[in-house]
Every structure is written in structure tokens, then in C-alpha cells.
PyMOL Python script that loads the backbone (N, CA, C, O; Angstrom):
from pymol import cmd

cmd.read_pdbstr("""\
ATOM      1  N   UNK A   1      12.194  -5.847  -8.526  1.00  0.00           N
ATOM      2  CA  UNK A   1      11.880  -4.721  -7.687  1.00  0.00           C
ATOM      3  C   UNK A   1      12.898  -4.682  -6.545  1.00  0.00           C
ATOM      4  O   UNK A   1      13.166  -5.665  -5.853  1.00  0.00           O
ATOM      5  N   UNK A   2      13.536  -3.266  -6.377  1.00  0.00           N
ATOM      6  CA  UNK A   2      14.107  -3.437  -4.969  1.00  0.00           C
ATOM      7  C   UNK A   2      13.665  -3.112  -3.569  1.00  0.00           C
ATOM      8  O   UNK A   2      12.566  -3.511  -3.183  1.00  0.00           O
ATOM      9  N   UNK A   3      14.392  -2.468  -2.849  1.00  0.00           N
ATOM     10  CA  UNK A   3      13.615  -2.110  -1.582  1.00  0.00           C
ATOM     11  C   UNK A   3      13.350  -1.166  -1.666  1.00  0.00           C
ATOM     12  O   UNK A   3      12.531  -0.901  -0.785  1.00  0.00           O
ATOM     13  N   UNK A   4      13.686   0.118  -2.628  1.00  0.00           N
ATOM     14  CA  UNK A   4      13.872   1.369  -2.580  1.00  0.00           C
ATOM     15  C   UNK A   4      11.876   1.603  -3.242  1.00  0.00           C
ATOM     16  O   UNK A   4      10.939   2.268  -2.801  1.00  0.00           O
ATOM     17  N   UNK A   5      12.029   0.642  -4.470  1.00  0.00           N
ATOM     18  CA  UNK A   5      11.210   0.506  -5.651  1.00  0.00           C
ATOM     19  C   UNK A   5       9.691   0.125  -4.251  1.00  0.00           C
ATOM     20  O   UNK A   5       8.631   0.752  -4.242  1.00  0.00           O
ATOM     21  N   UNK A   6      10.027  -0.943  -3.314  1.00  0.00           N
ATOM     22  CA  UNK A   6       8.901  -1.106  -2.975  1.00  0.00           C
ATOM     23  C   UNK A   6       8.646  -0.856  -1.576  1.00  0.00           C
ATOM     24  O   UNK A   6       7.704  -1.457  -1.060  1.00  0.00           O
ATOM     25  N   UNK A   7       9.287  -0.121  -0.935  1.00  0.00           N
ATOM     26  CA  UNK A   7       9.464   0.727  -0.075  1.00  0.00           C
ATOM     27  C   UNK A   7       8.580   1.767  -0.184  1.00  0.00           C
ATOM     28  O   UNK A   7       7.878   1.895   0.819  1.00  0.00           O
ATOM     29  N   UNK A   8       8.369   2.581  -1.095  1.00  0.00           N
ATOM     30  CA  UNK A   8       7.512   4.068  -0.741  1.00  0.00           C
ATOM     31  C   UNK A   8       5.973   3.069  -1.350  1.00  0.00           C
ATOM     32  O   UNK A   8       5.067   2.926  -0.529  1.00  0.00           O
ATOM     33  N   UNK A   9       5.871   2.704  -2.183  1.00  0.00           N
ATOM     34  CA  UNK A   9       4.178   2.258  -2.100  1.00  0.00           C
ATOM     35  C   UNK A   9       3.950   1.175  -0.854  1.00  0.00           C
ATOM     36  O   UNK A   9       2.820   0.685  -0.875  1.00  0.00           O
ATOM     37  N   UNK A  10       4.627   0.806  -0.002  1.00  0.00           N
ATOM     38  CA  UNK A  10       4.301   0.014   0.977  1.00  0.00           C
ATOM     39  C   UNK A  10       3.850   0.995   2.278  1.00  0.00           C
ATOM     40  O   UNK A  10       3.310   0.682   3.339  1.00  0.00           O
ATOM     41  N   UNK A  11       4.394   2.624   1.642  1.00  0.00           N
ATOM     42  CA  UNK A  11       4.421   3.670   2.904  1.00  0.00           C
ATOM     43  C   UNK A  11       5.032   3.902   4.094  1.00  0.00           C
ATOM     44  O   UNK A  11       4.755   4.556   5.100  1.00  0.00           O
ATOM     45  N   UNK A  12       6.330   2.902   3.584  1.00  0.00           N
ATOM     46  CA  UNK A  12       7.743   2.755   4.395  1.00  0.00           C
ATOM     47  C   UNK A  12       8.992   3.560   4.242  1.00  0.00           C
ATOM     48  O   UNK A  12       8.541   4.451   3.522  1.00  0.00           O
ATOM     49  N   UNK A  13      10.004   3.806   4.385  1.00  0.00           N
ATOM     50  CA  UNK A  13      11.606   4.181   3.963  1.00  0.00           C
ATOM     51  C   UNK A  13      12.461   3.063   3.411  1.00  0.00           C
ATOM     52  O   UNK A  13      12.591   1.923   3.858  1.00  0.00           O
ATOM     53  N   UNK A  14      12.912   3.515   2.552  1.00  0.00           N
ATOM     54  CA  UNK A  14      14.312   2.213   2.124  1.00  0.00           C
ATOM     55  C   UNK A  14      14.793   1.657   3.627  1.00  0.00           C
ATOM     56  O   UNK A  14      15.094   0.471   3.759  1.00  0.00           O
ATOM     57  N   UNK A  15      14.841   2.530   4.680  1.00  0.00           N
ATOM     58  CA  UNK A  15      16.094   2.036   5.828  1.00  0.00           C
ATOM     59  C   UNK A  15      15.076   1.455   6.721  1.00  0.00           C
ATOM     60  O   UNK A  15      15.490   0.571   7.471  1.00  0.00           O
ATOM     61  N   UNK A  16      13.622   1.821   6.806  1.00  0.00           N
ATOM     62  CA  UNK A  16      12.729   1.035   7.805  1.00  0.00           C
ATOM     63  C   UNK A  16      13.150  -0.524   6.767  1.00  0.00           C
ATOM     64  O   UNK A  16      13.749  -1.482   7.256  1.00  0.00           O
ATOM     65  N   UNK A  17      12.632  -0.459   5.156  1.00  0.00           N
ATOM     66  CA  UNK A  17      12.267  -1.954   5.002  1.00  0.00           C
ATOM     67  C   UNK A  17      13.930  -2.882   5.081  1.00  0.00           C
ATOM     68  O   UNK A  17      13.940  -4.113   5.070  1.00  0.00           O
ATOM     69  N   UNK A  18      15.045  -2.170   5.147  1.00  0.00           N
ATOM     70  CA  UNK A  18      16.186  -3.058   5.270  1.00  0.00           C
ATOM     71  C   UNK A  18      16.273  -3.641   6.463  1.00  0.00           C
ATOM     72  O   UNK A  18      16.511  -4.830   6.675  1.00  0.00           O
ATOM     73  N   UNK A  19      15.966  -2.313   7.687  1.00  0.00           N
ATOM     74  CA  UNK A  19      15.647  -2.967   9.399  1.00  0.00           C
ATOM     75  C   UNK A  19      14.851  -3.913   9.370  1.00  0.00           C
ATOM     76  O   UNK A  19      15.142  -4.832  10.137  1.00  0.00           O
ATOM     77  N   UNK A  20      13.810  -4.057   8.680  1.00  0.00           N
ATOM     78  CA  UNK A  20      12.666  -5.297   8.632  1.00  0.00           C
ATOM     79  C   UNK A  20      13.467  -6.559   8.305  1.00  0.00           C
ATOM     80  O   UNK A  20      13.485  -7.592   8.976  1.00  0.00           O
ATOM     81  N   UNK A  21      14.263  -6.260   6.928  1.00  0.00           N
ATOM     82  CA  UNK A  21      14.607  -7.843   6.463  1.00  0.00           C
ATOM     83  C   UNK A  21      15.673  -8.150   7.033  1.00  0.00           C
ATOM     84  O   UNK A  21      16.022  -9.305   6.788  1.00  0.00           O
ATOM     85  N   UNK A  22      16.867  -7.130   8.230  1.00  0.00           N
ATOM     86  CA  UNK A  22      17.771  -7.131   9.037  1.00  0.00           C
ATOM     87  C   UNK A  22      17.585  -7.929  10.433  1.00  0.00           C
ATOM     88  O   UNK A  22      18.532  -8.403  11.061  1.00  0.00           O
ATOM     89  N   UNK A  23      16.667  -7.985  10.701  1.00  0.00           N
ATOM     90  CA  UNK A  23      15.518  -8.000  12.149  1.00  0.00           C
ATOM     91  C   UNK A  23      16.077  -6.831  13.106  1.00  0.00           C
ATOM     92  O   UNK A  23      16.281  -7.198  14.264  1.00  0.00           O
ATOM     93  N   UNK A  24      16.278  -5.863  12.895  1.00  0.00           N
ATOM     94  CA  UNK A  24      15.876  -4.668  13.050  1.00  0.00           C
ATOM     95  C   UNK A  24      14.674  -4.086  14.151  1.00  0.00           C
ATOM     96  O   UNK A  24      14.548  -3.758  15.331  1.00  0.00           O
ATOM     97  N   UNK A  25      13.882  -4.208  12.856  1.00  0.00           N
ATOM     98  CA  UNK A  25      12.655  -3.610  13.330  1.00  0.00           C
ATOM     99  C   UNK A  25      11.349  -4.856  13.093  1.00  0.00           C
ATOM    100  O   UNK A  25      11.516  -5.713  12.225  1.00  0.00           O
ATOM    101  N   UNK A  26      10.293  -4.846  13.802  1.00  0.00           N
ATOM    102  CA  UNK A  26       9.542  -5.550  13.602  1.00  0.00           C
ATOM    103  C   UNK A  26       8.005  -4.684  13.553  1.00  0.00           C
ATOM    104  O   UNK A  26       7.405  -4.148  14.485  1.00  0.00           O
ATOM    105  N   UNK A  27       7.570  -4.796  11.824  1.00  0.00           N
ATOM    106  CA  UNK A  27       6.842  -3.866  11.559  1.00  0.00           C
ATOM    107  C   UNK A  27       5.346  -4.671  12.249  1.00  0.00           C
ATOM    108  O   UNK A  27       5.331  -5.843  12.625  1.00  0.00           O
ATOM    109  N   UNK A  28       4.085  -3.667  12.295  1.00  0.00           N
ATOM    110  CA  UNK A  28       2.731  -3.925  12.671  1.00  0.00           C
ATOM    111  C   UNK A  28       2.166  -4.894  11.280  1.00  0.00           C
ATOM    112  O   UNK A  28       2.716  -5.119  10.202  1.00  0.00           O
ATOM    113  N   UNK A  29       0.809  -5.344  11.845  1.00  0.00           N
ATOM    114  CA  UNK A  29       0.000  -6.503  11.477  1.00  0.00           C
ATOM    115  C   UNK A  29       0.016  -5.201   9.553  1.00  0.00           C
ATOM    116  O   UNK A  29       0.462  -5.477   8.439  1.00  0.00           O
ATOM    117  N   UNK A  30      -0.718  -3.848  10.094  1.00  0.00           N
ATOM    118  CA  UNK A  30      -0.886  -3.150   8.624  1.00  0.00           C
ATOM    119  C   UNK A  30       0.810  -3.248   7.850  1.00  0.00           C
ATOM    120  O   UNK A  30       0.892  -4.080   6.947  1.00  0.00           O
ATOM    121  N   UNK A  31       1.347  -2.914   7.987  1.00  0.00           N
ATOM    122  CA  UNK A  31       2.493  -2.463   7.178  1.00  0.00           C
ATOM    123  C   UNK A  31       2.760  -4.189   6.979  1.00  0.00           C
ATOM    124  O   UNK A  31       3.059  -4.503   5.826  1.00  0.00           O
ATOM    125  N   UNK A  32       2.710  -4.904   7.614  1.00  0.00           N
ATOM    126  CA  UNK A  32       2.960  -6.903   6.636  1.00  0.00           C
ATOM    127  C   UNK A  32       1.935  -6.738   5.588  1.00  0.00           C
ATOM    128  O   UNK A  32       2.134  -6.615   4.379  1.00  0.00           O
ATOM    129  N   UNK A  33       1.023  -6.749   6.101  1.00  0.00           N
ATOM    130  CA  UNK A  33      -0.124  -6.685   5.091  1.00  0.00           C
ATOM    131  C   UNK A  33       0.245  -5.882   3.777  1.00  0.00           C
ATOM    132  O   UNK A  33       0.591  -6.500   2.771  1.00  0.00           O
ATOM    133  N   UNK A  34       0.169  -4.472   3.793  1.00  0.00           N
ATOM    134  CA  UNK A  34       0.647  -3.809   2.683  1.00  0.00           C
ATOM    135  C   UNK A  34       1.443  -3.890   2.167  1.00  0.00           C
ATOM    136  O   UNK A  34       1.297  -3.627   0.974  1.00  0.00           O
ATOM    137  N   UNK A  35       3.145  -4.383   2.722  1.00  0.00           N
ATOM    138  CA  UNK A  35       4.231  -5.554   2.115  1.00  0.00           C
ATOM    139  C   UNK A  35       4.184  -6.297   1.184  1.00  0.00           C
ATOM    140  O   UNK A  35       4.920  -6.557   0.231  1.00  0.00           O
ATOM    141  N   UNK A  36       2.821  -6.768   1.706  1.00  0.00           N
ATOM    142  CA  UNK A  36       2.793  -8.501   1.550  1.00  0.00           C
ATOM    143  C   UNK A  36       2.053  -7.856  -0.327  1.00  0.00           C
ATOM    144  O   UNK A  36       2.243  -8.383  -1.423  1.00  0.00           O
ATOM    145  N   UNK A  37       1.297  -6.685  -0.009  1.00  0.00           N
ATOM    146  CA  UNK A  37       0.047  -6.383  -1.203  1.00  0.00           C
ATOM    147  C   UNK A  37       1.243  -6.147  -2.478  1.00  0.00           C
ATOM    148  O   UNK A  37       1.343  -6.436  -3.671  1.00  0.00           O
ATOM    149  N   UNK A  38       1.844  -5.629  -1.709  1.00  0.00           N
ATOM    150  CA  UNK A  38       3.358  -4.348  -3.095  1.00  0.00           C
ATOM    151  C   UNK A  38       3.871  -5.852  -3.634  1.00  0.00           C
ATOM    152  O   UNK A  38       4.141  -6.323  -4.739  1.00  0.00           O
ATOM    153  N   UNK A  39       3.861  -6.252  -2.522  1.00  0.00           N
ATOM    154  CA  UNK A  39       4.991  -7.678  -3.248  1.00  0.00           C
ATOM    155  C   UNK A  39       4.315  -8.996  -4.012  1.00  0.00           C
ATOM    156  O   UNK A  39       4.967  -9.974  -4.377  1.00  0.00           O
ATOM    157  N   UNK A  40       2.748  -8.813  -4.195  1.00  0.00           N
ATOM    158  CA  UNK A  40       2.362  -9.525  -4.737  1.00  0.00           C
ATOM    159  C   UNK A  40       2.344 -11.122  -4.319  1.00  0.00           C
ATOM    160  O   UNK A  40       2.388 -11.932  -5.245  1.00  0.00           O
ATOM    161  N   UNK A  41       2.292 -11.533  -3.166  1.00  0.00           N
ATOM    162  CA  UNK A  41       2.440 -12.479  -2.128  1.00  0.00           C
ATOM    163  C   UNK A  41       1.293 -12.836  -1.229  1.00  0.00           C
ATOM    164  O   UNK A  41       0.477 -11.919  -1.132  1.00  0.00           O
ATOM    165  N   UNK A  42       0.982 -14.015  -0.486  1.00  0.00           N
ATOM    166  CA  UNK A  42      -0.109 -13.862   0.720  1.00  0.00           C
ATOM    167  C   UNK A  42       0.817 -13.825   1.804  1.00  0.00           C
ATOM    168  O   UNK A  42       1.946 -14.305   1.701  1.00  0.00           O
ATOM    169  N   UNK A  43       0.356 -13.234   2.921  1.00  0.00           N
ATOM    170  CA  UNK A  43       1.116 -12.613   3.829  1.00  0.00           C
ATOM    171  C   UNK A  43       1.931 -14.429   4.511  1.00  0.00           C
ATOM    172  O   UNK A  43       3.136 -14.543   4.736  1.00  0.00           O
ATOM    173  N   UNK A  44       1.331 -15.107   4.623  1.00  0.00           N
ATOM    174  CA  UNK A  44       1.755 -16.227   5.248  1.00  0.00           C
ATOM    175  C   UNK A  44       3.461 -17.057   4.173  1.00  0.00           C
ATOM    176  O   UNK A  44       4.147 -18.053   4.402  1.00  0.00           O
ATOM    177  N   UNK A  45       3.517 -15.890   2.948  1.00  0.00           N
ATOM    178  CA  UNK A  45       4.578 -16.110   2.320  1.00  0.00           C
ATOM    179  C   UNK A  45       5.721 -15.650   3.063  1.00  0.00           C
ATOM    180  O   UNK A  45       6.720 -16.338   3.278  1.00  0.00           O
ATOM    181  N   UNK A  46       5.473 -13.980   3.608  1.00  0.00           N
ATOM    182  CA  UNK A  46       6.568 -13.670   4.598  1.00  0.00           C
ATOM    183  C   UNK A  46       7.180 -14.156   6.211  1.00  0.00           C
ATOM    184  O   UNK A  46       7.978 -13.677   7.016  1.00  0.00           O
ATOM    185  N   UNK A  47       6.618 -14.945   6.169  1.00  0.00           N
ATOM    186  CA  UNK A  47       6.788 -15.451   7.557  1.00  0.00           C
ATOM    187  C   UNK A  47       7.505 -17.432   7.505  1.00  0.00           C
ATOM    188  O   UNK A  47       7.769 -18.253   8.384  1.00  0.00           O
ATOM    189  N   UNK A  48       7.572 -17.442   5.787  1.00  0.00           N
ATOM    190  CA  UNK A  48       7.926 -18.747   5.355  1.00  0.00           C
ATOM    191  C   UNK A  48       9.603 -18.899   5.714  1.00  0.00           C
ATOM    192  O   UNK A  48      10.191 -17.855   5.429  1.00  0.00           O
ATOM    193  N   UNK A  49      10.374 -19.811   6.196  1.00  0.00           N
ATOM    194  CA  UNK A  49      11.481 -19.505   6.149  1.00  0.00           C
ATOM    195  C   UNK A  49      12.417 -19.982   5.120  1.00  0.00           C
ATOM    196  O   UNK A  49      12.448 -21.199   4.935  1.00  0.00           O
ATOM    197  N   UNK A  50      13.128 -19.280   4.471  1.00  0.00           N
ATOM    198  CA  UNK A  50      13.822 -19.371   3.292  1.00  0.00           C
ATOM    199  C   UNK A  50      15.054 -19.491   3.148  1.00  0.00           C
ATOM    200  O   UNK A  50      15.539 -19.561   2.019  1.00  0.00           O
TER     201      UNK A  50
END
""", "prot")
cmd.dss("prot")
cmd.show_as("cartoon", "prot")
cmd.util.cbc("prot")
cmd.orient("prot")
């Protein structure tokens, strides 16, 4: 999946979710959450450092 692919069911833009993984932008508690749902993950996965 890319960003584009999981970008609109997260109810984001391709360019909000690149600012996100850029540090950019720093999205709200809902939009991690719904991230976290599209991507098939528990939210405490995104905050893992990799």
C-alpha cells in the first residue's frame, strides 16, 4: 500500500500523510488512530522507532 492508496480511507491527502512521516505536521489523537486502523497496526506501533 502506498500513501496515496492509504491516505484517502484514513480521510487525509497524499501531502498531509507525507508531512506526517516528514515531521511536518503532527496529526490529532483521531487521525493516529484511523492511520493506525487503514494500516492494520496498534497505534503504539506508530510511535515505535524504526
Amino acid at each position: 500500500m502506498n500513501q496515496s492508496q492509504a491516505a484517502e480511507p484514513a480521510g487525509i491527502t497524499y501531502r498531509y500523510w507525507s508531512d506526517i512521516e516528514n515531521g511536518r505536521k503532527n496529526p490529532g489523537l483521531d487521525k493516529i488512530f484511523k492511520i493506525a486502523d487503514v494500516l492494520g497496526v496498534d497505534v503504539s506501533h506508530l510511535f515505535e522507532k524504526h
